[in-house]
C-alpha positions in Angstrom: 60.0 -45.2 50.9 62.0 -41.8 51.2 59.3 -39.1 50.9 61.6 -36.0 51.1 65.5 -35.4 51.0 67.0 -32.5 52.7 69.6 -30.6 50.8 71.8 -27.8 52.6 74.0 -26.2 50.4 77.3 -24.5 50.9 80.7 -23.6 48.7 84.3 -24.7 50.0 86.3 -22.0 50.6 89.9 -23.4 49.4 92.0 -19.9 48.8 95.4 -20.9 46.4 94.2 -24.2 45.2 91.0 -23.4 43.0 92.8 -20.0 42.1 94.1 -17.4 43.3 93.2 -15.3 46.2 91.6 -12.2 44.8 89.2 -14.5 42.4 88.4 -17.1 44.7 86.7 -14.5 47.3 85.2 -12.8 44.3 83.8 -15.6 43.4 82.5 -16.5 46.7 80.9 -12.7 47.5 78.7 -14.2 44.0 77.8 -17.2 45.5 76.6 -15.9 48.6 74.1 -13.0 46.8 72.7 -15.8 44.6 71.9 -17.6 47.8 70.9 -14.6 49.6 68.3 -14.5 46.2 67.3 -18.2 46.6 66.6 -17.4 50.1 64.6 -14.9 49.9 62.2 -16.3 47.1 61.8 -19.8 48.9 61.3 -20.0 52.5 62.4 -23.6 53.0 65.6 -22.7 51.1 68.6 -23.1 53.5 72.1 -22.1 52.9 75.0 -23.1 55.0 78.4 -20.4 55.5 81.4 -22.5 55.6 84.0 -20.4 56.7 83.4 -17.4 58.7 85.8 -15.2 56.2 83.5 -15.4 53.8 81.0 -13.3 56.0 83.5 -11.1 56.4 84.7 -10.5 53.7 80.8 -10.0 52.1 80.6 -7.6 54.9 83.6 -5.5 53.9 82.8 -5.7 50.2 79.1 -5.6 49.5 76.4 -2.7 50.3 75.0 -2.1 53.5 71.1 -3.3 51.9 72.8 -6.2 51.3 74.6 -7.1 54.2 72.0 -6.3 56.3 69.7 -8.5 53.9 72.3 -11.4 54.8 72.0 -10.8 58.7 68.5 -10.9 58.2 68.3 -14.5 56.9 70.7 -15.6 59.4 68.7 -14.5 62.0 65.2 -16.3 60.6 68.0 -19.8 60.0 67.2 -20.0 56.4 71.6 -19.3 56.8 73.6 -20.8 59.6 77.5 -19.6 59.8 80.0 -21.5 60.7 82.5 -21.0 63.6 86.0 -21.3 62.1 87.3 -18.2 60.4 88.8 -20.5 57.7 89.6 -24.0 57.2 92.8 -24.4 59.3 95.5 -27.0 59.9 94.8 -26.2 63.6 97.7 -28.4 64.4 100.1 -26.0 63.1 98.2 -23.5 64.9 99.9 -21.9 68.0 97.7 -21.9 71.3 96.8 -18.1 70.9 95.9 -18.4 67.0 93.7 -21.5 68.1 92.2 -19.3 70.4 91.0 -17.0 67.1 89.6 -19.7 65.2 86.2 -19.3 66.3 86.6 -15.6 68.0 85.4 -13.4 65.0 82.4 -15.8 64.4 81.0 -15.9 67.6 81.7 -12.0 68.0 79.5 -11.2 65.4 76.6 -14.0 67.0 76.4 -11.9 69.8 76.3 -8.5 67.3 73.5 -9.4 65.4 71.6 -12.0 67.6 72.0 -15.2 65.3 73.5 -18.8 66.7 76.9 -20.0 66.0 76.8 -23.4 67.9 78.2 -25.2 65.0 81.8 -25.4 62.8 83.0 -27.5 59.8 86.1 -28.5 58.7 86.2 -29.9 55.4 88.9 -31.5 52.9 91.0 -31.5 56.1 92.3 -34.6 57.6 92.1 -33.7 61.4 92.3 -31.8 64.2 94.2 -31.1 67.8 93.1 -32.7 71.1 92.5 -29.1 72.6 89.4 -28.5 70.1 87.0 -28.3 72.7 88.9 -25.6 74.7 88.4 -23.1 71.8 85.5 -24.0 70.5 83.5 -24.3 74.1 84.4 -21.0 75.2 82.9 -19.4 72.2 79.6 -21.0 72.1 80.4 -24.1 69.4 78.8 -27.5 70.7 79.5 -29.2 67.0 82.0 -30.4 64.6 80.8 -31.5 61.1 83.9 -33.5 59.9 83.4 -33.3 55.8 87.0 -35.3 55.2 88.0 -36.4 52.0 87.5 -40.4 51.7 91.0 -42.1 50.4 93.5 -40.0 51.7 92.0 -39.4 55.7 90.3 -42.9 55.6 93.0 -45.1 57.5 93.9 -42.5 60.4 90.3 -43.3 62.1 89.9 -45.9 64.5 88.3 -48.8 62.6 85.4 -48.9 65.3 84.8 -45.3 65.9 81.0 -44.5 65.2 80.4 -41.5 62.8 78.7 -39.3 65.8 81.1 -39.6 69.0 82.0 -36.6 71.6 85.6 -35.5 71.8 86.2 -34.7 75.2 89.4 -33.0 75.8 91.7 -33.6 78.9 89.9 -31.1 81.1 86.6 -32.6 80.7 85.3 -30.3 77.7 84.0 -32.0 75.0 82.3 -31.2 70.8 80.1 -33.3 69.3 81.4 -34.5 66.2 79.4 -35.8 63.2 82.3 -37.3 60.6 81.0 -37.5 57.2 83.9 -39.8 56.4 83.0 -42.7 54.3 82.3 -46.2 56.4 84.6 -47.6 58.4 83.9 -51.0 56.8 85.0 -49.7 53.5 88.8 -50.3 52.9 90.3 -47.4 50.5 93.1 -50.3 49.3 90.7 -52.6 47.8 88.1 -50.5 46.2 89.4 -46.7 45.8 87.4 -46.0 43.0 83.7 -46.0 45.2 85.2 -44.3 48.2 84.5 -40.5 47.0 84.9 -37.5 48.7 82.1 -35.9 50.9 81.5 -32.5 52.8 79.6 -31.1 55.6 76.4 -29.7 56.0 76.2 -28.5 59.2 74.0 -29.1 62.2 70.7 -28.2 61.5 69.8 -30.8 59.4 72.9 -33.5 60.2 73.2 -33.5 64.2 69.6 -32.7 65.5 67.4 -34.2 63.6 69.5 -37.6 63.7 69.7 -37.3 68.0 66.5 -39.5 68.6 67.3 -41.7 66.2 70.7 -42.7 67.1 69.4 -42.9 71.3 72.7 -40.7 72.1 74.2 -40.8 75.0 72.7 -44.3 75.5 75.2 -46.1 74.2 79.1 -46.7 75.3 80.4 -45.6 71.9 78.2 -42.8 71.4 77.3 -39.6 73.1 75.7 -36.0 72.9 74.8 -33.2 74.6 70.9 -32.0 74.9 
């Protein structure tokens, strides 16, 4: 019998498609005081920063009580930030703006004394072989893969497990958790069930599913303590 479900929330940051610049960061600067609210008035409340931009921006835009109000409950991890600045097609990315992905995020970790050990990429389809070499250097261990289900379903190996370590040619390697729907599913029969799903981020996704899954005790699967 399930006793308790964990629910992390979080907002997509998708600039241009839900409307237009200007609105959709006004928007989000709202989300992240109602959060900041929630926080605050229930201490097992957790809210998860998709996009680093959006810190940023709050930052720029919002008071100093407030900002430092939001500092404050990433530092107690009742709000976890994410390491990309956005949510990139890093394969159109050039080596040097790869190298930014993660920079301002893990800038400000080291600022105010919270963990950045974590990114997520959602309603994107993939992502370059060199991820670990700019993610590693800043500090990010962890990839939370939130993929749409039809459309990025048949570029995945048929057998790859959902938690598997992307090493990179010089022997650096992320942890990713793909929240893509199973690989057992196929899209071309039965499109209707197959739904989109997001991340959550690692907190309550990677950790607390380690034991469970024995990692790094099987061929397939791996992680790093």
């Amino acid at each position: 019998m399930i006793k308790k479900i964990y629910l992390v929330h979080h907002t997509h940051m998708d600039i241009g498609y839900t409307d237009l610049p200007g609105e959709v960061m006004r928007f989000q600067r709202g989300f992240l005081d109602q959060a900041l609210s929630l926080c605050e008035n229930d201490p097992e409340f957790r809210w998860t920063i998709e996009s680093s931009r959006l810190l940023n921006d709050y930052i720029l835009h919002r008071p100093q009580s407030s900002v430092k109000r939001l500092i404050a409950a990433l530092q107690r991890g009742q709000m976890e930030l994410m390491a990309f600045d956005c949510q990139p097609l890093m394969e159109l990315c050039t080596r040097p703006e790869q190298q930014q992905i993660c920079a301002w995020a893990a800038q400000q970790a080291q600022k105010w004394n919270f963990p950045v050990e974590c990114a997520m990429l959602d309603d994107i389809g993939g992502w370059p072989a060199t991820l670990p070499d700019f993610c590693r250097p800043n500090g990010v261990k962890y990839l939370i893969a939130g993929v749409g289900a039809y459309q990025v379903f048949l570029p995945w190996e048929k057998d790859l497990p959902h938690l598997f370590r992307h090493r990179s040619t010089d022997g650096r390697t992320v942890t990713v958790w793909n929240l893509g729907t199973d690989r057992t599913m196929d899209p071309r029969k039965d499109a209707t069930s197959l739904k989109a799903v997001y991340g959550l981020g690692t907190g309550y996704i990677i950790n607390q599913w380690k034991n469970q899954f024995r990692l790094g005790q099987a061929a397939q699967v791996e992680a790093e303590s």
